[in-house]
ROGUSE-789914 format. One record per atom (N, C-alpha, C): z, y, x negated. Coordinates in pm, whole numbers, plus 50000, padded with zeros to 5 digits. Example, Ala and Ser with C-alpha at 12.3 -4.5 7.8 and 13.67 -1.06 7.14 Angstrom:
BEGIN
507804943148681507804955048770507804967048680507084977548715507144989448633507875000348710
This chain:
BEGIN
762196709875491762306708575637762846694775673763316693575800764006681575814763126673475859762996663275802761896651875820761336647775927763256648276046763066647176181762236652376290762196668076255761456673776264760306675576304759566675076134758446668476106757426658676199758196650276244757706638476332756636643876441757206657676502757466658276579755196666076582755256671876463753586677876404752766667076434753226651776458752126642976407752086630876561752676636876643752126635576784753826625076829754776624576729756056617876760757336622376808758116617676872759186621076900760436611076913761666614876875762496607976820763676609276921763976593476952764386590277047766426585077006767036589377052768736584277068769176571977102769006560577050769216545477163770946548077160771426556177221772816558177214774056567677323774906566477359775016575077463776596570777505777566580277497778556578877462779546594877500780656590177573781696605577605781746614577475781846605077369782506608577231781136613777205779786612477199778676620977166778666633477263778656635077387778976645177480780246654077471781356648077451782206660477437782616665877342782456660077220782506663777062781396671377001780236676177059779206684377096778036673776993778196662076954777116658476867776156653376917775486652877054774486650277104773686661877120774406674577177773786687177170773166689876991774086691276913773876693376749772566682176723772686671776782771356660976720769976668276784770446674576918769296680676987768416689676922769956700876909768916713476827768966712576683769576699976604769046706476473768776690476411768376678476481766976667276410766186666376554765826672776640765116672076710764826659676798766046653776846766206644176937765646647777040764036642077116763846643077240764156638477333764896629277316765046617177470766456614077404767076599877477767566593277489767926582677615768036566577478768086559177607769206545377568769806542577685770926533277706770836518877709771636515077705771506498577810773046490977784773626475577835774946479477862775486475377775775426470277634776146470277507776326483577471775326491877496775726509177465776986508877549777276507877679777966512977775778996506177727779296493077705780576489077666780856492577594780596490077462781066499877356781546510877352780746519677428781406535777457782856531077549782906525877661783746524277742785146517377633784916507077604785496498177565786576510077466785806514477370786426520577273786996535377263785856540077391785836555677358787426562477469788096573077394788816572977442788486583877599787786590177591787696598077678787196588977822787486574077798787156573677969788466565878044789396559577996790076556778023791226563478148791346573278132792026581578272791416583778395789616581578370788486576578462788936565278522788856552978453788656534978476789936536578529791306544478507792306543178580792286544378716791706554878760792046562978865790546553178965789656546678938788656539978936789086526079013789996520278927790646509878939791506505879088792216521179108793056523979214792496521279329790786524779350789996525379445789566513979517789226508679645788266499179657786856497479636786576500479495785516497179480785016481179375783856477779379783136467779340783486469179167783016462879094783366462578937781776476178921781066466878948779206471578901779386487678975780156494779090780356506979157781176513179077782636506478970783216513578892782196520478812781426512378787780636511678593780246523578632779636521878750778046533378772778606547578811780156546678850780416558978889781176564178686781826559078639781636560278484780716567378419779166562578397778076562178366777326575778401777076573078522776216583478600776426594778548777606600378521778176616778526777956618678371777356608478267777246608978124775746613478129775366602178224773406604378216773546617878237774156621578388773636636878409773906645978320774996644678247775076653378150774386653778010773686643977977772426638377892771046647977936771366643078085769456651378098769836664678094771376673178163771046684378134770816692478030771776685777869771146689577781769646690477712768626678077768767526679677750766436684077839767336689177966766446695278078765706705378010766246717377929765356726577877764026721577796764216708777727763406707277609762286701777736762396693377828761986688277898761166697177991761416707778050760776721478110759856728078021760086730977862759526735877780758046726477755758306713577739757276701777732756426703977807756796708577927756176704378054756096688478146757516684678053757496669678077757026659378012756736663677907756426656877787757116649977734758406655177689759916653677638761016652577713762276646577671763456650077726764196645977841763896631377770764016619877902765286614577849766086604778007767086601077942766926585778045767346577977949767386560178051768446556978055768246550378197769466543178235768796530578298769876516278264769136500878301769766502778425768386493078490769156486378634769886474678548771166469178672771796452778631770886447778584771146440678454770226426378411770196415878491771156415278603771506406178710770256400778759769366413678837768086414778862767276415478829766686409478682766086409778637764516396878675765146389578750764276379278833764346385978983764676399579077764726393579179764156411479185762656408179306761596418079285762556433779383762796428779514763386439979556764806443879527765606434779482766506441279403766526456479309766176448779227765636455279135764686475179219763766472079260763616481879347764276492779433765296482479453766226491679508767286497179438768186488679309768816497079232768106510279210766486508479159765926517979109765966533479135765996529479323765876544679400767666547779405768206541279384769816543779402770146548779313769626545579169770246550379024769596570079069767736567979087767366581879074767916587379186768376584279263769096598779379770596600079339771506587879257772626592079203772446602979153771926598179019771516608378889770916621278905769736621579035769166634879098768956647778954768396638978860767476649478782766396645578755765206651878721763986649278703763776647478581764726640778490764416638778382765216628478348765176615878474765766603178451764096600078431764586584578338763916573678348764736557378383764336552278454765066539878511764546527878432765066522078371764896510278256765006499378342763666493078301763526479778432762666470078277763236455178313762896446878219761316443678233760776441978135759436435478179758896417378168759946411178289759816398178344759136403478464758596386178515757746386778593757716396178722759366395778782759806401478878759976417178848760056418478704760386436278682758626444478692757466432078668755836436778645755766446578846756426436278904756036436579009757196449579087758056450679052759056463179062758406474379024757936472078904757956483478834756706494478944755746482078977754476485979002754586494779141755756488079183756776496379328757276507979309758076506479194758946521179157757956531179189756926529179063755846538078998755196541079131754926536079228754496539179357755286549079521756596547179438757596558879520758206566879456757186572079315757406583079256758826575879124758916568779094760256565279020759496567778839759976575278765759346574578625760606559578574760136553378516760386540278429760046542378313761136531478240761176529678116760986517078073760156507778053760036496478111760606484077904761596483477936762326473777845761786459377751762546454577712761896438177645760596430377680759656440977595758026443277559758086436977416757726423377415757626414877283755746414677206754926414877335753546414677265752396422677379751896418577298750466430677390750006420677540750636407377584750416403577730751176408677809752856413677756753516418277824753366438177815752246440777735751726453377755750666453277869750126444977833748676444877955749176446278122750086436178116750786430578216751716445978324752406450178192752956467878216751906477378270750676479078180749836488178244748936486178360748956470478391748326471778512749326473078648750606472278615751486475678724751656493978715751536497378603751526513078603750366516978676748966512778645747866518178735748326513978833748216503278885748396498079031749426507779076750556510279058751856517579124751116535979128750256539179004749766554079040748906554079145748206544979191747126545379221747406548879400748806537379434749146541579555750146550279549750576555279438751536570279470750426582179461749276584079413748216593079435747716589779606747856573779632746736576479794748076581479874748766581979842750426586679940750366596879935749546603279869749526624279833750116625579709751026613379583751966618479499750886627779397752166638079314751146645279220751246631079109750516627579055750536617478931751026623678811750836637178823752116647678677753626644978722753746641578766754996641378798755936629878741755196615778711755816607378683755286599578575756656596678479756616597478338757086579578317755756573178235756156561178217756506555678087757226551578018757346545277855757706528977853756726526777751756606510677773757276511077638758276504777614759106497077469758856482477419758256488077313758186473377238759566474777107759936460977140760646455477093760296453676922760226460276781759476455176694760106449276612761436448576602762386445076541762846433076547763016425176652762896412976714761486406976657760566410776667759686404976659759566405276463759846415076363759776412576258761136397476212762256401276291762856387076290761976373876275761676373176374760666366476428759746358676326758806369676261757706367776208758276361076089759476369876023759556369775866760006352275876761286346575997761606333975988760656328575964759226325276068758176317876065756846315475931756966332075874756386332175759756686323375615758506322175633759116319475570758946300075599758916293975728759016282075715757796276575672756506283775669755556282475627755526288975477756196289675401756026290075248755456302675250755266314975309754426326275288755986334475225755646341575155756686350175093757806346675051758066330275046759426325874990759196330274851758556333374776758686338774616759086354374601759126361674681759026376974739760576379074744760766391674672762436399474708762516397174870763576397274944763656396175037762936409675162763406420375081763136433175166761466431475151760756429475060759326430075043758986424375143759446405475160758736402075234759206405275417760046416075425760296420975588758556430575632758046432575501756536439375552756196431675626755776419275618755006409075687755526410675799756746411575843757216413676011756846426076089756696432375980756246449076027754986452476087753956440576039752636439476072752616430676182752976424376256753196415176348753126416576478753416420476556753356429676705751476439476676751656446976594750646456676617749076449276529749046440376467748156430676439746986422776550748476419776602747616414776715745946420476807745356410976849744236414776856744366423277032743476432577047742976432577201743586450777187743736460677298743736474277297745486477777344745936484877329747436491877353747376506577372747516502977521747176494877635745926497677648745266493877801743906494377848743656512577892742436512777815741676529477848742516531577974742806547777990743486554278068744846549678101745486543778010746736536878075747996553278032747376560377910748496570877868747406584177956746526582477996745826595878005745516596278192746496586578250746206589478428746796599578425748206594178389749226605678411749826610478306751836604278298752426606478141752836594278128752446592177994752856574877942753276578377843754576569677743754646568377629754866554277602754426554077435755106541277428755936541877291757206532377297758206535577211757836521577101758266525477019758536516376906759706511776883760946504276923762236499276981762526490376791763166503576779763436495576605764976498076590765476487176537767126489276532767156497376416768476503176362768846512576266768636508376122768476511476071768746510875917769436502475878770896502775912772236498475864772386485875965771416484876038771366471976136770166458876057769156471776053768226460275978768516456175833767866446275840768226443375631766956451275602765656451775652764536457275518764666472675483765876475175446765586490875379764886494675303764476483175214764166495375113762576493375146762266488575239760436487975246760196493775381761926504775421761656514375512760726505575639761286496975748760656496575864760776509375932761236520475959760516527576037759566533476006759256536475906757826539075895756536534375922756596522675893755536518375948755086515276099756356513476132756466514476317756356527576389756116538576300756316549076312754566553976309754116549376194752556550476187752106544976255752336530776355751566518476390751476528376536752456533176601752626538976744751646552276718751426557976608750626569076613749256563576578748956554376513747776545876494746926541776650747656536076728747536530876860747146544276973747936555476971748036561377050748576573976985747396583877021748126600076953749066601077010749166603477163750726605977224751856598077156751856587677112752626577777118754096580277093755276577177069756346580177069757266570976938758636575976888758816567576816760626564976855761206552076898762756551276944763436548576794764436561076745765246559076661766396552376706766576541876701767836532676730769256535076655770316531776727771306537976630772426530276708773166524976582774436518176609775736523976717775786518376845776456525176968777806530076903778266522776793779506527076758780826539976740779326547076733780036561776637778836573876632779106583176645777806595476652777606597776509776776592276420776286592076263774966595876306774616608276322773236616376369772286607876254770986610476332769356603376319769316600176149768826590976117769106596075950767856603375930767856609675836766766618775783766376612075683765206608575679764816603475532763006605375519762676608575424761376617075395760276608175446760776596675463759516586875475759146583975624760046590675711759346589275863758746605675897758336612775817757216620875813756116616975771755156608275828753486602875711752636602775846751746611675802750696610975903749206598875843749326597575713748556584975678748426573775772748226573475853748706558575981747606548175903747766540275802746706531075802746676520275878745886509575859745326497475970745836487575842746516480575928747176465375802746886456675877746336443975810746056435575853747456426375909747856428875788749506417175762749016404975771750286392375808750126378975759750026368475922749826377676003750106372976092748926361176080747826359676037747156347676060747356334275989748606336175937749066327375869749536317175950750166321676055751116317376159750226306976237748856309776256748226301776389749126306776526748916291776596749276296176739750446294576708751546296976610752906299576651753036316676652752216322076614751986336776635752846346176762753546355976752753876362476884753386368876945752176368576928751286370577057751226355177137751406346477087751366333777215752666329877303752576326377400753436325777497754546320577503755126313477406755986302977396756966313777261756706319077169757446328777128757606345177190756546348077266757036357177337758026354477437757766345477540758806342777643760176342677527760216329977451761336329077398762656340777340761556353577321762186363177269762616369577389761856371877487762036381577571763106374777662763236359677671764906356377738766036356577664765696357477495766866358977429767216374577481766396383777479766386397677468767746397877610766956391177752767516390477858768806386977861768806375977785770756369277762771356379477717771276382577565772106389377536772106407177631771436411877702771436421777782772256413977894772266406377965773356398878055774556397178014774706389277888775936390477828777186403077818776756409977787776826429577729777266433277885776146431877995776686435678156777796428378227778026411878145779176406578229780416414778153780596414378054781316419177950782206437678029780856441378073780706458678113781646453578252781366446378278781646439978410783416441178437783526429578327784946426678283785866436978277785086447278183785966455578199786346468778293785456467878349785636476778495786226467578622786666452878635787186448078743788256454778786
């Protein structure tokens, strides 16, 4: 059986970080659907350039686009939009079948706004009445100004996907804007089934992270290199305190993703990081979810490999106490990551930018 599959018995589901004309009209987003069991998929704007930049099917678009008086950021979105919708409708069924469980598709607000509270808010309701399916999710960063958006969205019914999640303060921080935002979309009359939240942690970044720091501290410099990427693997989910706080997946629908780059992106293959990011999200949370990341480049479907089927979820300590307070759970490497995360997501949108003027 296909491994992908598989995932799916042990409370997981396997996510597309990818999204592209050339996956839509060459039918390989549908084919990833029905035969490795892709539930979701989700974007952001290095995906979008890339597709744009390279893919040939949009170009007679950006032409005719160009002609228009419109804004650069109004080209992109009129580009874009008609991909999402055609994203959720392929997973509208899986998504109906769920009962909403499954079969979500993201799209970022500008990184522009990523500091500015009603901004941000308002892209939010603009993207979901563009898009007008019930099986968007709106990708909002989790900075200070996105805690406080989000907690808005989630309060005028908006399901979110809430982005560059480095440690469990910027989890805490997420779920109390998720309660807070259900709490007044329930006193408004909302049904609370209705709206679907996924918090992404970043784990990949953060095994960066760890393995550098492990490393300047003499921990695993004697270690093959791939061995010592375990130690990064344990790092994020080590940390002390709950993910997230009681009732944060059981008000309404919550997931939370495990945001791991590809295979062929990461160096630790052979000590297989998704697996263990794969156990750590089912460790934390039965619902929990797992984001297969995948190089925007080219449609090279999910890899299959036997080892992201393990329902064994054990408890690892890892090396994180090696670290002290340079640890990423403390504030000064979380921030740090989560504005690198921000730059290069800014970068990618001026870029998206550029090329829609």
């Amino acid at each position: 059986m296909n491994p992908l599959l598989q995932v799916r018995q042990h409370g997981q589901q396997v996510w597309l970080d990818n999204l592209s004309r050339t996956l839509l009209n060459d039918g390989h987003l549908a084919r990833f659907i029905a035969e490795d069991g892709v539930a979701g998929v989700t974007t952001n704007p290095a995906i979008f350039y890339k597709a744009i930049a390279d893919g040939r099917y949009y170009q007679d678009d950006l032409t005719a686009l160009k002609a228009q008086d419109l804004s650069a950021e109004a080209r992109y979105e009129a580009l874009v939009i008609p991909d999402v919708q055609r994203a959720c409708d392929l997973l509208l069924p899986l998504h109906r079948d769920s009962k909403g469980d499954a079969g979500y598709v993201s799209l970022e607000v500008s990184p522009a706004l990523a500091h500015d509270v009603d901004g941000t808010v308002a892209a939010g309701l603009r993207l979901k009445a563009a898009v007008c399916r019930p099986n968007l999710l709106v990708k909002v960063p989790a900075t200070a100004a996105g805690i406080q958006a989000i907690e808005q969205l989630i309060a005028k019914g908006v399901s979110v996907n809430v982005t560059l999640m480095f440690s469990l303060a910027h989890v805490d921080a997420v779920a109390g804007a998720y309660l807070k935002g259900l709490s007044r979309f329930k006193a408004a009359g909302g049904d609370p089934a209705t709206v679907m939240s996924v918090a992404s942690l970043f784990l990949s970044r953060v095994d960066t992270l760890v393995d550098g720091l492990l490393e300047a501290k003499g921990r695993g410099s004697r270690q093959p290199r791939q061995k010592r990427g375990r130690h990064g693997q344990t790092g994020l989910p080590a940390l002390p305190g709950t993910l997230p706080r009681a009732g944060f997946c059981r008000a309404a629908r919550c997931r939370r993703t495990a945001a791991v780059h590809a295979v062929g992106e990461h160096r630790h293959q052979e000590s297989g990081l998704q697996r263990p990011a794969l156990c750590r999200a089912a460790d934390r949370c039965r619902d929990g979810q797992y984001l297969a990341r995948r190089d925007p480049g080219g449609p090279a479907r999910p890899r299959q490999d036997r080892r992201h089927a393990h329902s064994g979820c054990r408890r690892r300590t890892g090396a994180l106490h090696h670290l002290g307070p340079h640890g990423p759970g403390y504030g000064h490497n979380r921030e740090n990551l989560q504005l690198d995360g921000l730059k290069q997501f800014e970068q990618a949108f001026a870029k998206l930018l550029e090329l829609t003027a």
